[in-house]
N, C-alpha and C positions, 0 to 999 in steps of 0.2 A: 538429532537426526536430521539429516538434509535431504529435499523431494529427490526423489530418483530424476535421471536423465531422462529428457525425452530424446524416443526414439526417430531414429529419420526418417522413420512410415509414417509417424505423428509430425514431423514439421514437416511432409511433402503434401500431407493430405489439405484439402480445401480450409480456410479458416472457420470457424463457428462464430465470427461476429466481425465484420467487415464495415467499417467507417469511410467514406470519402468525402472529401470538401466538404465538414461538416461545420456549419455556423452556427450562432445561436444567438440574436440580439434582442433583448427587451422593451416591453415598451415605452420603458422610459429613458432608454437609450443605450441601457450596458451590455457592451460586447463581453458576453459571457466565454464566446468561444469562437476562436477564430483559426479556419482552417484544418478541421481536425481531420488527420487519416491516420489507424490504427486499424491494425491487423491483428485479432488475438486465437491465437492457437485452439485446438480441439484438444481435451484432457490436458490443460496445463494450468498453472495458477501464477495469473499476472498482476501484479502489485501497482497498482498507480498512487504515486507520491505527490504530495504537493504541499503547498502552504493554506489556511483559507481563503477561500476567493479563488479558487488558483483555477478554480472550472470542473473540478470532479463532481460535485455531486450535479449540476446540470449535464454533466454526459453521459454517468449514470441516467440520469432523469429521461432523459432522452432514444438512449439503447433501448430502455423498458418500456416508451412508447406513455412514459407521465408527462413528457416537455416534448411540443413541438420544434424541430427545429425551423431557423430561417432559411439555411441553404445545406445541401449537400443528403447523403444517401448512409442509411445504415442499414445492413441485414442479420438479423439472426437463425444461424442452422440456415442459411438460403431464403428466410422469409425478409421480404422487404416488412420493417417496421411500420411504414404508414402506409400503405397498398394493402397488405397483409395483415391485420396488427393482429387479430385472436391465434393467428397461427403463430406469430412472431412473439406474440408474449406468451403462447403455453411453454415455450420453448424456457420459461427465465423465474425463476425465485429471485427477490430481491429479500435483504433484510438491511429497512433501513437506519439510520441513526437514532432518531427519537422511537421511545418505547412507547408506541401506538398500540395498543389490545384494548378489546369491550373490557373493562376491570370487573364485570358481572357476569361475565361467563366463566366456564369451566373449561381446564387445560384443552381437554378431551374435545367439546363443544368447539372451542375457536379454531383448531386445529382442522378439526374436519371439517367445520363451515368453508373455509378458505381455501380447503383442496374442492368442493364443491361451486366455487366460483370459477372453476376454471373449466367445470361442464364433466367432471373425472366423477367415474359411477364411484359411491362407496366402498373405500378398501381398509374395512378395520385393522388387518394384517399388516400394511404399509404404516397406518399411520402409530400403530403399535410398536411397531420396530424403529419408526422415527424417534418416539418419548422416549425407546429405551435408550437407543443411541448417544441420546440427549441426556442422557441419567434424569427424565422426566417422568415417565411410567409410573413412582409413587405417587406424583404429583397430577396425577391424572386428572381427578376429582375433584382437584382445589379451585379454588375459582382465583380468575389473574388478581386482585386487590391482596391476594394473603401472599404473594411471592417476592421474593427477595427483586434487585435490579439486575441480580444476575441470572436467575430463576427467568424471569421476566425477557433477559434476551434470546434466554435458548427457547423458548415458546416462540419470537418471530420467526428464530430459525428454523423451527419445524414446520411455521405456516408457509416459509417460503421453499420448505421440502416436501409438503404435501402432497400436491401436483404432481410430482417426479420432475422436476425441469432439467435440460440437460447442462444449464447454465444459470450460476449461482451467484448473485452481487451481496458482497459483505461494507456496505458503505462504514469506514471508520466503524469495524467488530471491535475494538478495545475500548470504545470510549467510555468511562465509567467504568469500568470493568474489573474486577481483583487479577492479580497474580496467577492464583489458581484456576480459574475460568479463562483467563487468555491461554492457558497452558493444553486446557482441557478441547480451547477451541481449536487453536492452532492442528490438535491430534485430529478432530474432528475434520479439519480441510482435508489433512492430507488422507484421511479414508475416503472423504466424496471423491476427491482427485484420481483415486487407484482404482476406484468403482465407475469414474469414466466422465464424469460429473466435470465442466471447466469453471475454475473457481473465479473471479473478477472481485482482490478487495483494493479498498480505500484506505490508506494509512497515514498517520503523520508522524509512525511508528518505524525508523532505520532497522531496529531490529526485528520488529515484526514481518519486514520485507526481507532480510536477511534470514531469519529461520523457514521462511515458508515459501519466498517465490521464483520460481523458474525463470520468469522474466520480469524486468520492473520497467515501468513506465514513464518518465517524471515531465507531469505537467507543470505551466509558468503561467499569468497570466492568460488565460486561455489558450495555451498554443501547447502541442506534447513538444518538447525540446529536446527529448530522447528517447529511444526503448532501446534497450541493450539485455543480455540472458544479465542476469543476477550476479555470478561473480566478477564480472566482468566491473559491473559498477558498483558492488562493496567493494573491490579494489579500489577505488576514486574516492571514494565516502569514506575510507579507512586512514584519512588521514588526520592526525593531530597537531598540537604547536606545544612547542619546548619556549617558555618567557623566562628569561633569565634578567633577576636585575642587578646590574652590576657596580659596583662601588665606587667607580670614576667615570665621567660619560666618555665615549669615545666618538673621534670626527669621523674616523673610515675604519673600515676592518681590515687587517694586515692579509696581502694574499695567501697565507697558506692555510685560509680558511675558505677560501672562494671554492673549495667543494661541495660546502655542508649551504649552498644559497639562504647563508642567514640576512637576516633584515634588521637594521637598524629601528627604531621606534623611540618614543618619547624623547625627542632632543637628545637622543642618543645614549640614554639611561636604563633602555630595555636592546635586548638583543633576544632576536625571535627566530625558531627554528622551527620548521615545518619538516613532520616526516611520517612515512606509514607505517600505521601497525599492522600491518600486513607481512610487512619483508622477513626476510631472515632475520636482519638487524633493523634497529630504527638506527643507529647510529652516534645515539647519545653517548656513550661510551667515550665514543673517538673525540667527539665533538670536546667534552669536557676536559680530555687528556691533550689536548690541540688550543683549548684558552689558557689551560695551566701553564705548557711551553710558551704561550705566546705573551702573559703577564698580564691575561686578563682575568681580573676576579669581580666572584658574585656576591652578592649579598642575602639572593633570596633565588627562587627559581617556581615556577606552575606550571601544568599543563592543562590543557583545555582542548575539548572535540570541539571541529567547526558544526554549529546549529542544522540544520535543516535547509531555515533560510538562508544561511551562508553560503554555505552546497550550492541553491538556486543560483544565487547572484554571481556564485563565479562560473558554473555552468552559461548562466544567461552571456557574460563576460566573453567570455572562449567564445561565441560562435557572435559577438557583435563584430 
């Protein structure tokens, strides 16, 4: 199932989380973030990709009002984050990486202590339909030390649904995580999403921003290097390599190959074809009826997706 379109009354209206010239250097010297402006939609769920280190969870950190920044302006729903900040973080559930809960409390117990820090009068009825939502509700009573680690994520997620925020951070929701519980989450977004909720996750997950996000973000060393809507850039990320190793090396490839831009490699003993899985064709077809006429033969052949960090490096590449 793929999110619905957003509509142009949703990308004309004001954004719910506005970034400008936002820095972030430590003090022991690392420029964590340098220069950030992002603009993220009201009701949309935006994927920010990266590698470690790449600056997402400090901007995370920072949106939420946990990391001061050194320079530049964030606001959330309209509240300036540090001028503002109680009104600017009622506005935000975060659920972050490490599985942080009292392990001596009761599902029940953490849940509602948490929507209480945020000054929200007691609402058994909310926090009851959050456990159920969460297929928690049996687990009500258990106390967090008896819960699985997947058990144990959906409990941050209901602490950081407590509150009602109108804006949700899922920092790296897979990590650790089975099959079945990313399947289960991913449903769970897209219900906050349709119920008005804008979702902010962290992945290092191709697919998990492919099934789930509207627009994807990709951060690099501290800097965002793109945001583009979603199919836009699985088209880009959708490419593969065809390595063919061939049984004689060759010095050049005969021109009536020079359509399929293959690459020479290994002193001339690989021949490398890049192409998307996206298209109608990839091409391989042609390619291999086009070395037969031409007397070139293999020995072996593999294909392989470009990594993540590949992605990055030829992204970063393109715009040096």
């Amino acid at each position: 199932m793929r999110p619905a379109r957003r509509s142009a009354t949703q990308a004309a209206m004001p954004p719910i989380i506005s970034v400008s010239n936002l820095s972030k250097t430590y003090s022991s010297g690392f420029q964590a973030l340098r220069n950030v402006n992002l603009q993220i939609r009201r009701g949309e769920i935006f994927a920010l990709l990266g590698p470690n280190g790449a600056g997402k969870t400090t901007l995370i950190g920072i949106i939420c009002g946990i990391v001061r920044p050194s320079a530049g302006t964030v606001s959330a729903d309209g509240h300036d984050i540090v001028r503002d900040f109680r009104a600017a973080r009622a506005k935000i559930g975060l659920v972050p990486q490490e599985l942080t809960t009292d392990a001596f409390e009761t599902v029940w117990a953490t849940v509602s202590f948490s929507r209480g820090l945020f000054g929200k009068a007691p609402n058994p009825a909310h926090i009851e339909k959050t456990l159920k939502t969460l297929s928690l509700w049996d687990k009500k009573d258990s106390r967090i030390m008896t819960l699985s680690g997947g058990m144990k994520r959906r409990v941050l997620i209901a602490k950081a649904l407590s509150h009602e925020p109108q804006i949700l951070f899922l920092d790296e929701p897979s990590a650790g995580v089975d099959v079945a519980l990313r399947q289960d989450m991913w449903r769970l977004v897209r219900t906050l999403r349709d119920s008005g909720v804008t979702v902010i996750l962290t992945t290092h997950y191709i697919e998990e921003a492919e099934e789930m996000a509207d627009r994807v973000g990709v951060i690099s060393r501290g800097e965002i290097i793109l945001v583009e809507e979603k199919s836009e850039l699985m088209r880009k990320l959708g490419r593969k390599q065809l390595t063919l190793q061939l049984q004689a090396p060759l010095d050049r490839l005969p021109p009536t190959l020079d359509a399929f831009r293959l690459e020479l490699a290994r002193g001339g003993t690989e021949l490398v074809y890049t192409y998307d899985t996206r298209g109608e064709r990839t091409g391989i077809t042609a390619l291999l009826r086009d070395l037969a006429a031409a007397g070139i033969r293999f020995k072996d052949l593999q294909t392989s997706q470009s990594s993540l960090e590949d992605i990055f490096v030829g992204l970063l590449r393109e715009r040096a």
